[in-house]
C-alpha positions as CSV (number, residue, x, y, z in Angstrom):
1,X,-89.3,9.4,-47.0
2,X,-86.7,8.0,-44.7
3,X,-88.7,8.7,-41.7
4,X,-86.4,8.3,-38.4
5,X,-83.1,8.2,-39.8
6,X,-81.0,11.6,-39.1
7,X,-80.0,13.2,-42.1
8,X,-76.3,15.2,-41.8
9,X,-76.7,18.1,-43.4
10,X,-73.8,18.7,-46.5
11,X,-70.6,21.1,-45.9
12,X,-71.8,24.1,-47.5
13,X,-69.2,25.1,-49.7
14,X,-68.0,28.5,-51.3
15,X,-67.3,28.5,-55.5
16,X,-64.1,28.4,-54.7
17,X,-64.3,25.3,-52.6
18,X,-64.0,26.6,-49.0
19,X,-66.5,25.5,-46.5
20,X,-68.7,28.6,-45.7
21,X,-67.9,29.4,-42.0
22,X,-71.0,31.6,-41.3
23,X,-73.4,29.9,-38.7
24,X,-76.2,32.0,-39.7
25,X,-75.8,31.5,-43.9
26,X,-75.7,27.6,-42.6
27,X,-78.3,27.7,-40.6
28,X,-80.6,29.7,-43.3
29,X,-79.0,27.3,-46.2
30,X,-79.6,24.1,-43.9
31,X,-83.4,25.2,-43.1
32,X,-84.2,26.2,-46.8
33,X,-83.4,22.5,-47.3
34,X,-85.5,21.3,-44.9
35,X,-88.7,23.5,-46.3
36,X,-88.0,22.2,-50.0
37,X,-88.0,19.0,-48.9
38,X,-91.3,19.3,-47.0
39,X,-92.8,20.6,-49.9
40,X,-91.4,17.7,-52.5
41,X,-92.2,15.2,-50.0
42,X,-96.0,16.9,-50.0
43,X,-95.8,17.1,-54.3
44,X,-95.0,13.8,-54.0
45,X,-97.6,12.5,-51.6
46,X,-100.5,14.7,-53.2
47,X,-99.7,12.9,-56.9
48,X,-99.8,9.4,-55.6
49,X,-102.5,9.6,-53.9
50,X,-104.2,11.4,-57.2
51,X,-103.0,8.1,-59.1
52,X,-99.8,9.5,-60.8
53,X,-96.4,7.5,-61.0
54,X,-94.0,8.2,-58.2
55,X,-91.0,8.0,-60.3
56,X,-92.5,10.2,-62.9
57,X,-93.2,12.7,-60.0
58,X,-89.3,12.3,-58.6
59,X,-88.4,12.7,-62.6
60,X,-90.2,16.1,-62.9
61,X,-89.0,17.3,-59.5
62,X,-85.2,16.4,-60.5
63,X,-85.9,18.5,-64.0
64,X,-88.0,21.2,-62.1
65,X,-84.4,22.3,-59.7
66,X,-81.7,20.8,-62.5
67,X,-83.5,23.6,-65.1
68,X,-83.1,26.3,-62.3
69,X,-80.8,29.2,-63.5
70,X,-77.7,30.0,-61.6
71,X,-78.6,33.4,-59.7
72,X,-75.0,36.2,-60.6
73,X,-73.7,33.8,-63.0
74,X,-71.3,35.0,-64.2
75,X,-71.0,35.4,-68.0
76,X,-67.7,35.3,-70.1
């Protein structure tokens, strides 16, 4: 990973586009990336070291959260 370099966390935004303005649902939001990351950077690690393809790994990690279902959807 980019070890050393500060990483700004994103503006978390509302569906309607405005910035969420609770420090607690940032902070939980902010840390939740920080955990998932840990673990893909560990996913990651763990395959290479088995032999597997590091893109293939980044490919299936991209599919695994892109094929997550949106949580109250709503449906219409």
């Amino acid at each position: 990973m980019n070890a050393g370099v500060p990483k700004t966390p994103p503006v978390w935004r509302q569906s309607d586009g405005k910035p969420v303005s609770c420090l607690e649902k940032i902070k939980v939001l902010n840390q939740n990336v920080e955990e998932i990351e840990t673990l893909c950077a560990d996913a990651l690690e763990d395959g290479v070291l088995m032999g597997c393809d590091a893109d293939q790994i980044k490919q299936a990690l991209h599919a695994l959260i892109d094929g997550l279902p949106t949580p109250h959807a709503k449906k219409g």
